[in-house]
C-alpha positions as CSV (number, residue, x, y, z in Angstrom):
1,X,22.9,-37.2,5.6
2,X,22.7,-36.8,1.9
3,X,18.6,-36.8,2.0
4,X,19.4,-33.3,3.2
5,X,22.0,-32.0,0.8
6,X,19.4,-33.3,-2.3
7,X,16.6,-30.9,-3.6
8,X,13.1,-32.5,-1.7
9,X,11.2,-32.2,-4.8
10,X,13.1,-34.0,-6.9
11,X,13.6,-36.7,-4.4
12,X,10.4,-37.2,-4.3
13,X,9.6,-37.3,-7.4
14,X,12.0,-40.0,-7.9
15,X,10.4,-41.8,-4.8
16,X,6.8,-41.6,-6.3
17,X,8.4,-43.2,-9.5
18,X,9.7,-46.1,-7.2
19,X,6.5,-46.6,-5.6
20,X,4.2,-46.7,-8.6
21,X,6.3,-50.1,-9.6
22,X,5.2,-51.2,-5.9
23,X,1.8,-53.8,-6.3
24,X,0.7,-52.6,-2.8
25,X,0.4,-48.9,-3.1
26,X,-2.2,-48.1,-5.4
27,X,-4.6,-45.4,-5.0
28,X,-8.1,-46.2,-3.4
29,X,-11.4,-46.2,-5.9
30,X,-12.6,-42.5,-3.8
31,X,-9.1,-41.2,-4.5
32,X,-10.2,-39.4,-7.5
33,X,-13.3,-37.4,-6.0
34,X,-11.6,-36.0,-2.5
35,X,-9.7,-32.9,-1.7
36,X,-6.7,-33.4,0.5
37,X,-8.0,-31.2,3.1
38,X,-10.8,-28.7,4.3
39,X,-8.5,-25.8,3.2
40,X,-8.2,-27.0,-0.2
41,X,-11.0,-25.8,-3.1
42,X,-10.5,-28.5,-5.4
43,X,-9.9,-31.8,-5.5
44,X,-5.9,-32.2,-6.4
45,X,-5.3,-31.7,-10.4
46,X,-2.4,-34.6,-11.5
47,X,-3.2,-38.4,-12.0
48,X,-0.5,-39.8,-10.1
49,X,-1.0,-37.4,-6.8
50,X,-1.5,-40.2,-4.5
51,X,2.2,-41.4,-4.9
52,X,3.4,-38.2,-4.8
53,X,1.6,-37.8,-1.2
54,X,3.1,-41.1,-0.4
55,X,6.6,-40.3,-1.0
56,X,6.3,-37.0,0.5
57,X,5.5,-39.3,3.6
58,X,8.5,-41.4,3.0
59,X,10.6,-38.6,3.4
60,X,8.9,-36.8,5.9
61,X,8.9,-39.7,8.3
62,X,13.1,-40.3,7.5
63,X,13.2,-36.4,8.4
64,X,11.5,-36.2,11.5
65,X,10.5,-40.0,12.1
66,X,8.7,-41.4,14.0
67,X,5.8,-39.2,13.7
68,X,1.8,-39.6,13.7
69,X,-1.0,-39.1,11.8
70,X,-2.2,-35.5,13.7
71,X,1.2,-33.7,13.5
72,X,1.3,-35.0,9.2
73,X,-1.9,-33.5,9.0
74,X,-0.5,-30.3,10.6
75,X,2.0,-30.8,8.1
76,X,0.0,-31.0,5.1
77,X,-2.4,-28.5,6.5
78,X,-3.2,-25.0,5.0
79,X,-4.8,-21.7,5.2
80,X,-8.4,-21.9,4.5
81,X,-10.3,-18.9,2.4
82,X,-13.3,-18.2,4.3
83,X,-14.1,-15.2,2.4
84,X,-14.7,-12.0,3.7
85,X,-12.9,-12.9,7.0
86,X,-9.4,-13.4,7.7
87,X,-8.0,-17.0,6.5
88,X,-7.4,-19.8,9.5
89,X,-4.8,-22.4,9.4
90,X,-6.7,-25.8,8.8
91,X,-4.9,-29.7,9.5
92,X,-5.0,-31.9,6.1
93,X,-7.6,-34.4,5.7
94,X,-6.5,-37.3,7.9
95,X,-7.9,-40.6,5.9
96,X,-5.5,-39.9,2.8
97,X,-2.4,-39.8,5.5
98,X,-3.5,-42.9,7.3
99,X,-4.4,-44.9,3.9
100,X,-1.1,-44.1,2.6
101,X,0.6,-45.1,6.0
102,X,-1.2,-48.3,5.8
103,X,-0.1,-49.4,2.0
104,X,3.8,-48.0,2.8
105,X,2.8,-50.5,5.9
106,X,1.8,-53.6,3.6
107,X,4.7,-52.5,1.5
108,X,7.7,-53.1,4.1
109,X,9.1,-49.8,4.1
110,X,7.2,-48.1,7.2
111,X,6.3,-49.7,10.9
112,X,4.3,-48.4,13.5
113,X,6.4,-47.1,16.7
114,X,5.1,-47.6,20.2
115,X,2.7,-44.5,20.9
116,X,5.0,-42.9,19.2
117,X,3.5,-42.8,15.5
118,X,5.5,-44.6,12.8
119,X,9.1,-45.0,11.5
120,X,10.8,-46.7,8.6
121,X,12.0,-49.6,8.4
122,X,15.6,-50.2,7.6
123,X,14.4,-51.3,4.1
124,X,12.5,-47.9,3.7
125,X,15.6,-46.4,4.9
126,X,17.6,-48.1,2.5
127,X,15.3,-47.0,-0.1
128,X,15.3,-43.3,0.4
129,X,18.8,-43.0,0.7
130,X,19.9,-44.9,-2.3
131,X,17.6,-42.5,-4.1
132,X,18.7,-39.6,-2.7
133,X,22.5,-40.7,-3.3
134,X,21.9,-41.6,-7.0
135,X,20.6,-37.9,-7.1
136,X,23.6,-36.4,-5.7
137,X,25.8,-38.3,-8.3
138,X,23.9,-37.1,-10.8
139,X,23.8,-33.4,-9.6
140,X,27.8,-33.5,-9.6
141,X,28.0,-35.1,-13.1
């Protein structure tokens, strides 16, 4: 499994590179105003987060696949400042998970798996791993 052996943030940064050249993932109008959770103070800083969420997703769901929409937000989750009292852990915002699932839907590389969450499709698979190969070639050289 060489999606393993390869760094995760550069893989997906080179999977956020692949999707931005993707018509259907773009990032929705309100995408620019939300946080990505109730844990989070501010709204996320770079312009291009929303392909970076949705190849964190790609490789998430080749990692532990299939997998739904509660246990990514677990995922994503954090702990939330509340102050003066201790910090609790709090789930990710769930719209910004399912919106992303939906495009990498309309896209071809994920499919939804029955009660089960969703999957990849062998083109998604495809995908990931020729990116994550084409790192490890370029890690040796």
């Amino acid at each position: 499994m060489s999606v393993r052996e390869v760094q995760p943030t550069a893989l997906v940064k080179r999977l956020s590179e692949e999707l931005k050249k993707i018509e259907a993932i773009k990032p929705p109008q309100w995408s620019i105003f939300v946080k990505t959770g109730v844990h989070k103070e501010r709204p996320p800083e770079q312009a291009d987060w929303w392909y970076t969420r949705a190849a964190s997703l790609l490789r998430r769901l080749y990692v532990d696949g299939p997998v739904g929409v509660s246990r990514l937000r677990t995922y994503y989750g954090g702990r939330q400042n509340r102050g003066q009292p201790p910090e609790h852990f709090r789930k990710a915002g769930g719209k910004i998970i399912r919106v992303a699932l939906q495009q990498l839907e309309k896209a071809g590389l994920v499919t939804k798996a029955e009660r089960k969450g969703r999957k990849l499709t062998s083109k998604g698979v495809s995908m990931v791993e020729s990116l994550a190969q084409q790192l490890k070639n370029e890690m040796k050289a």
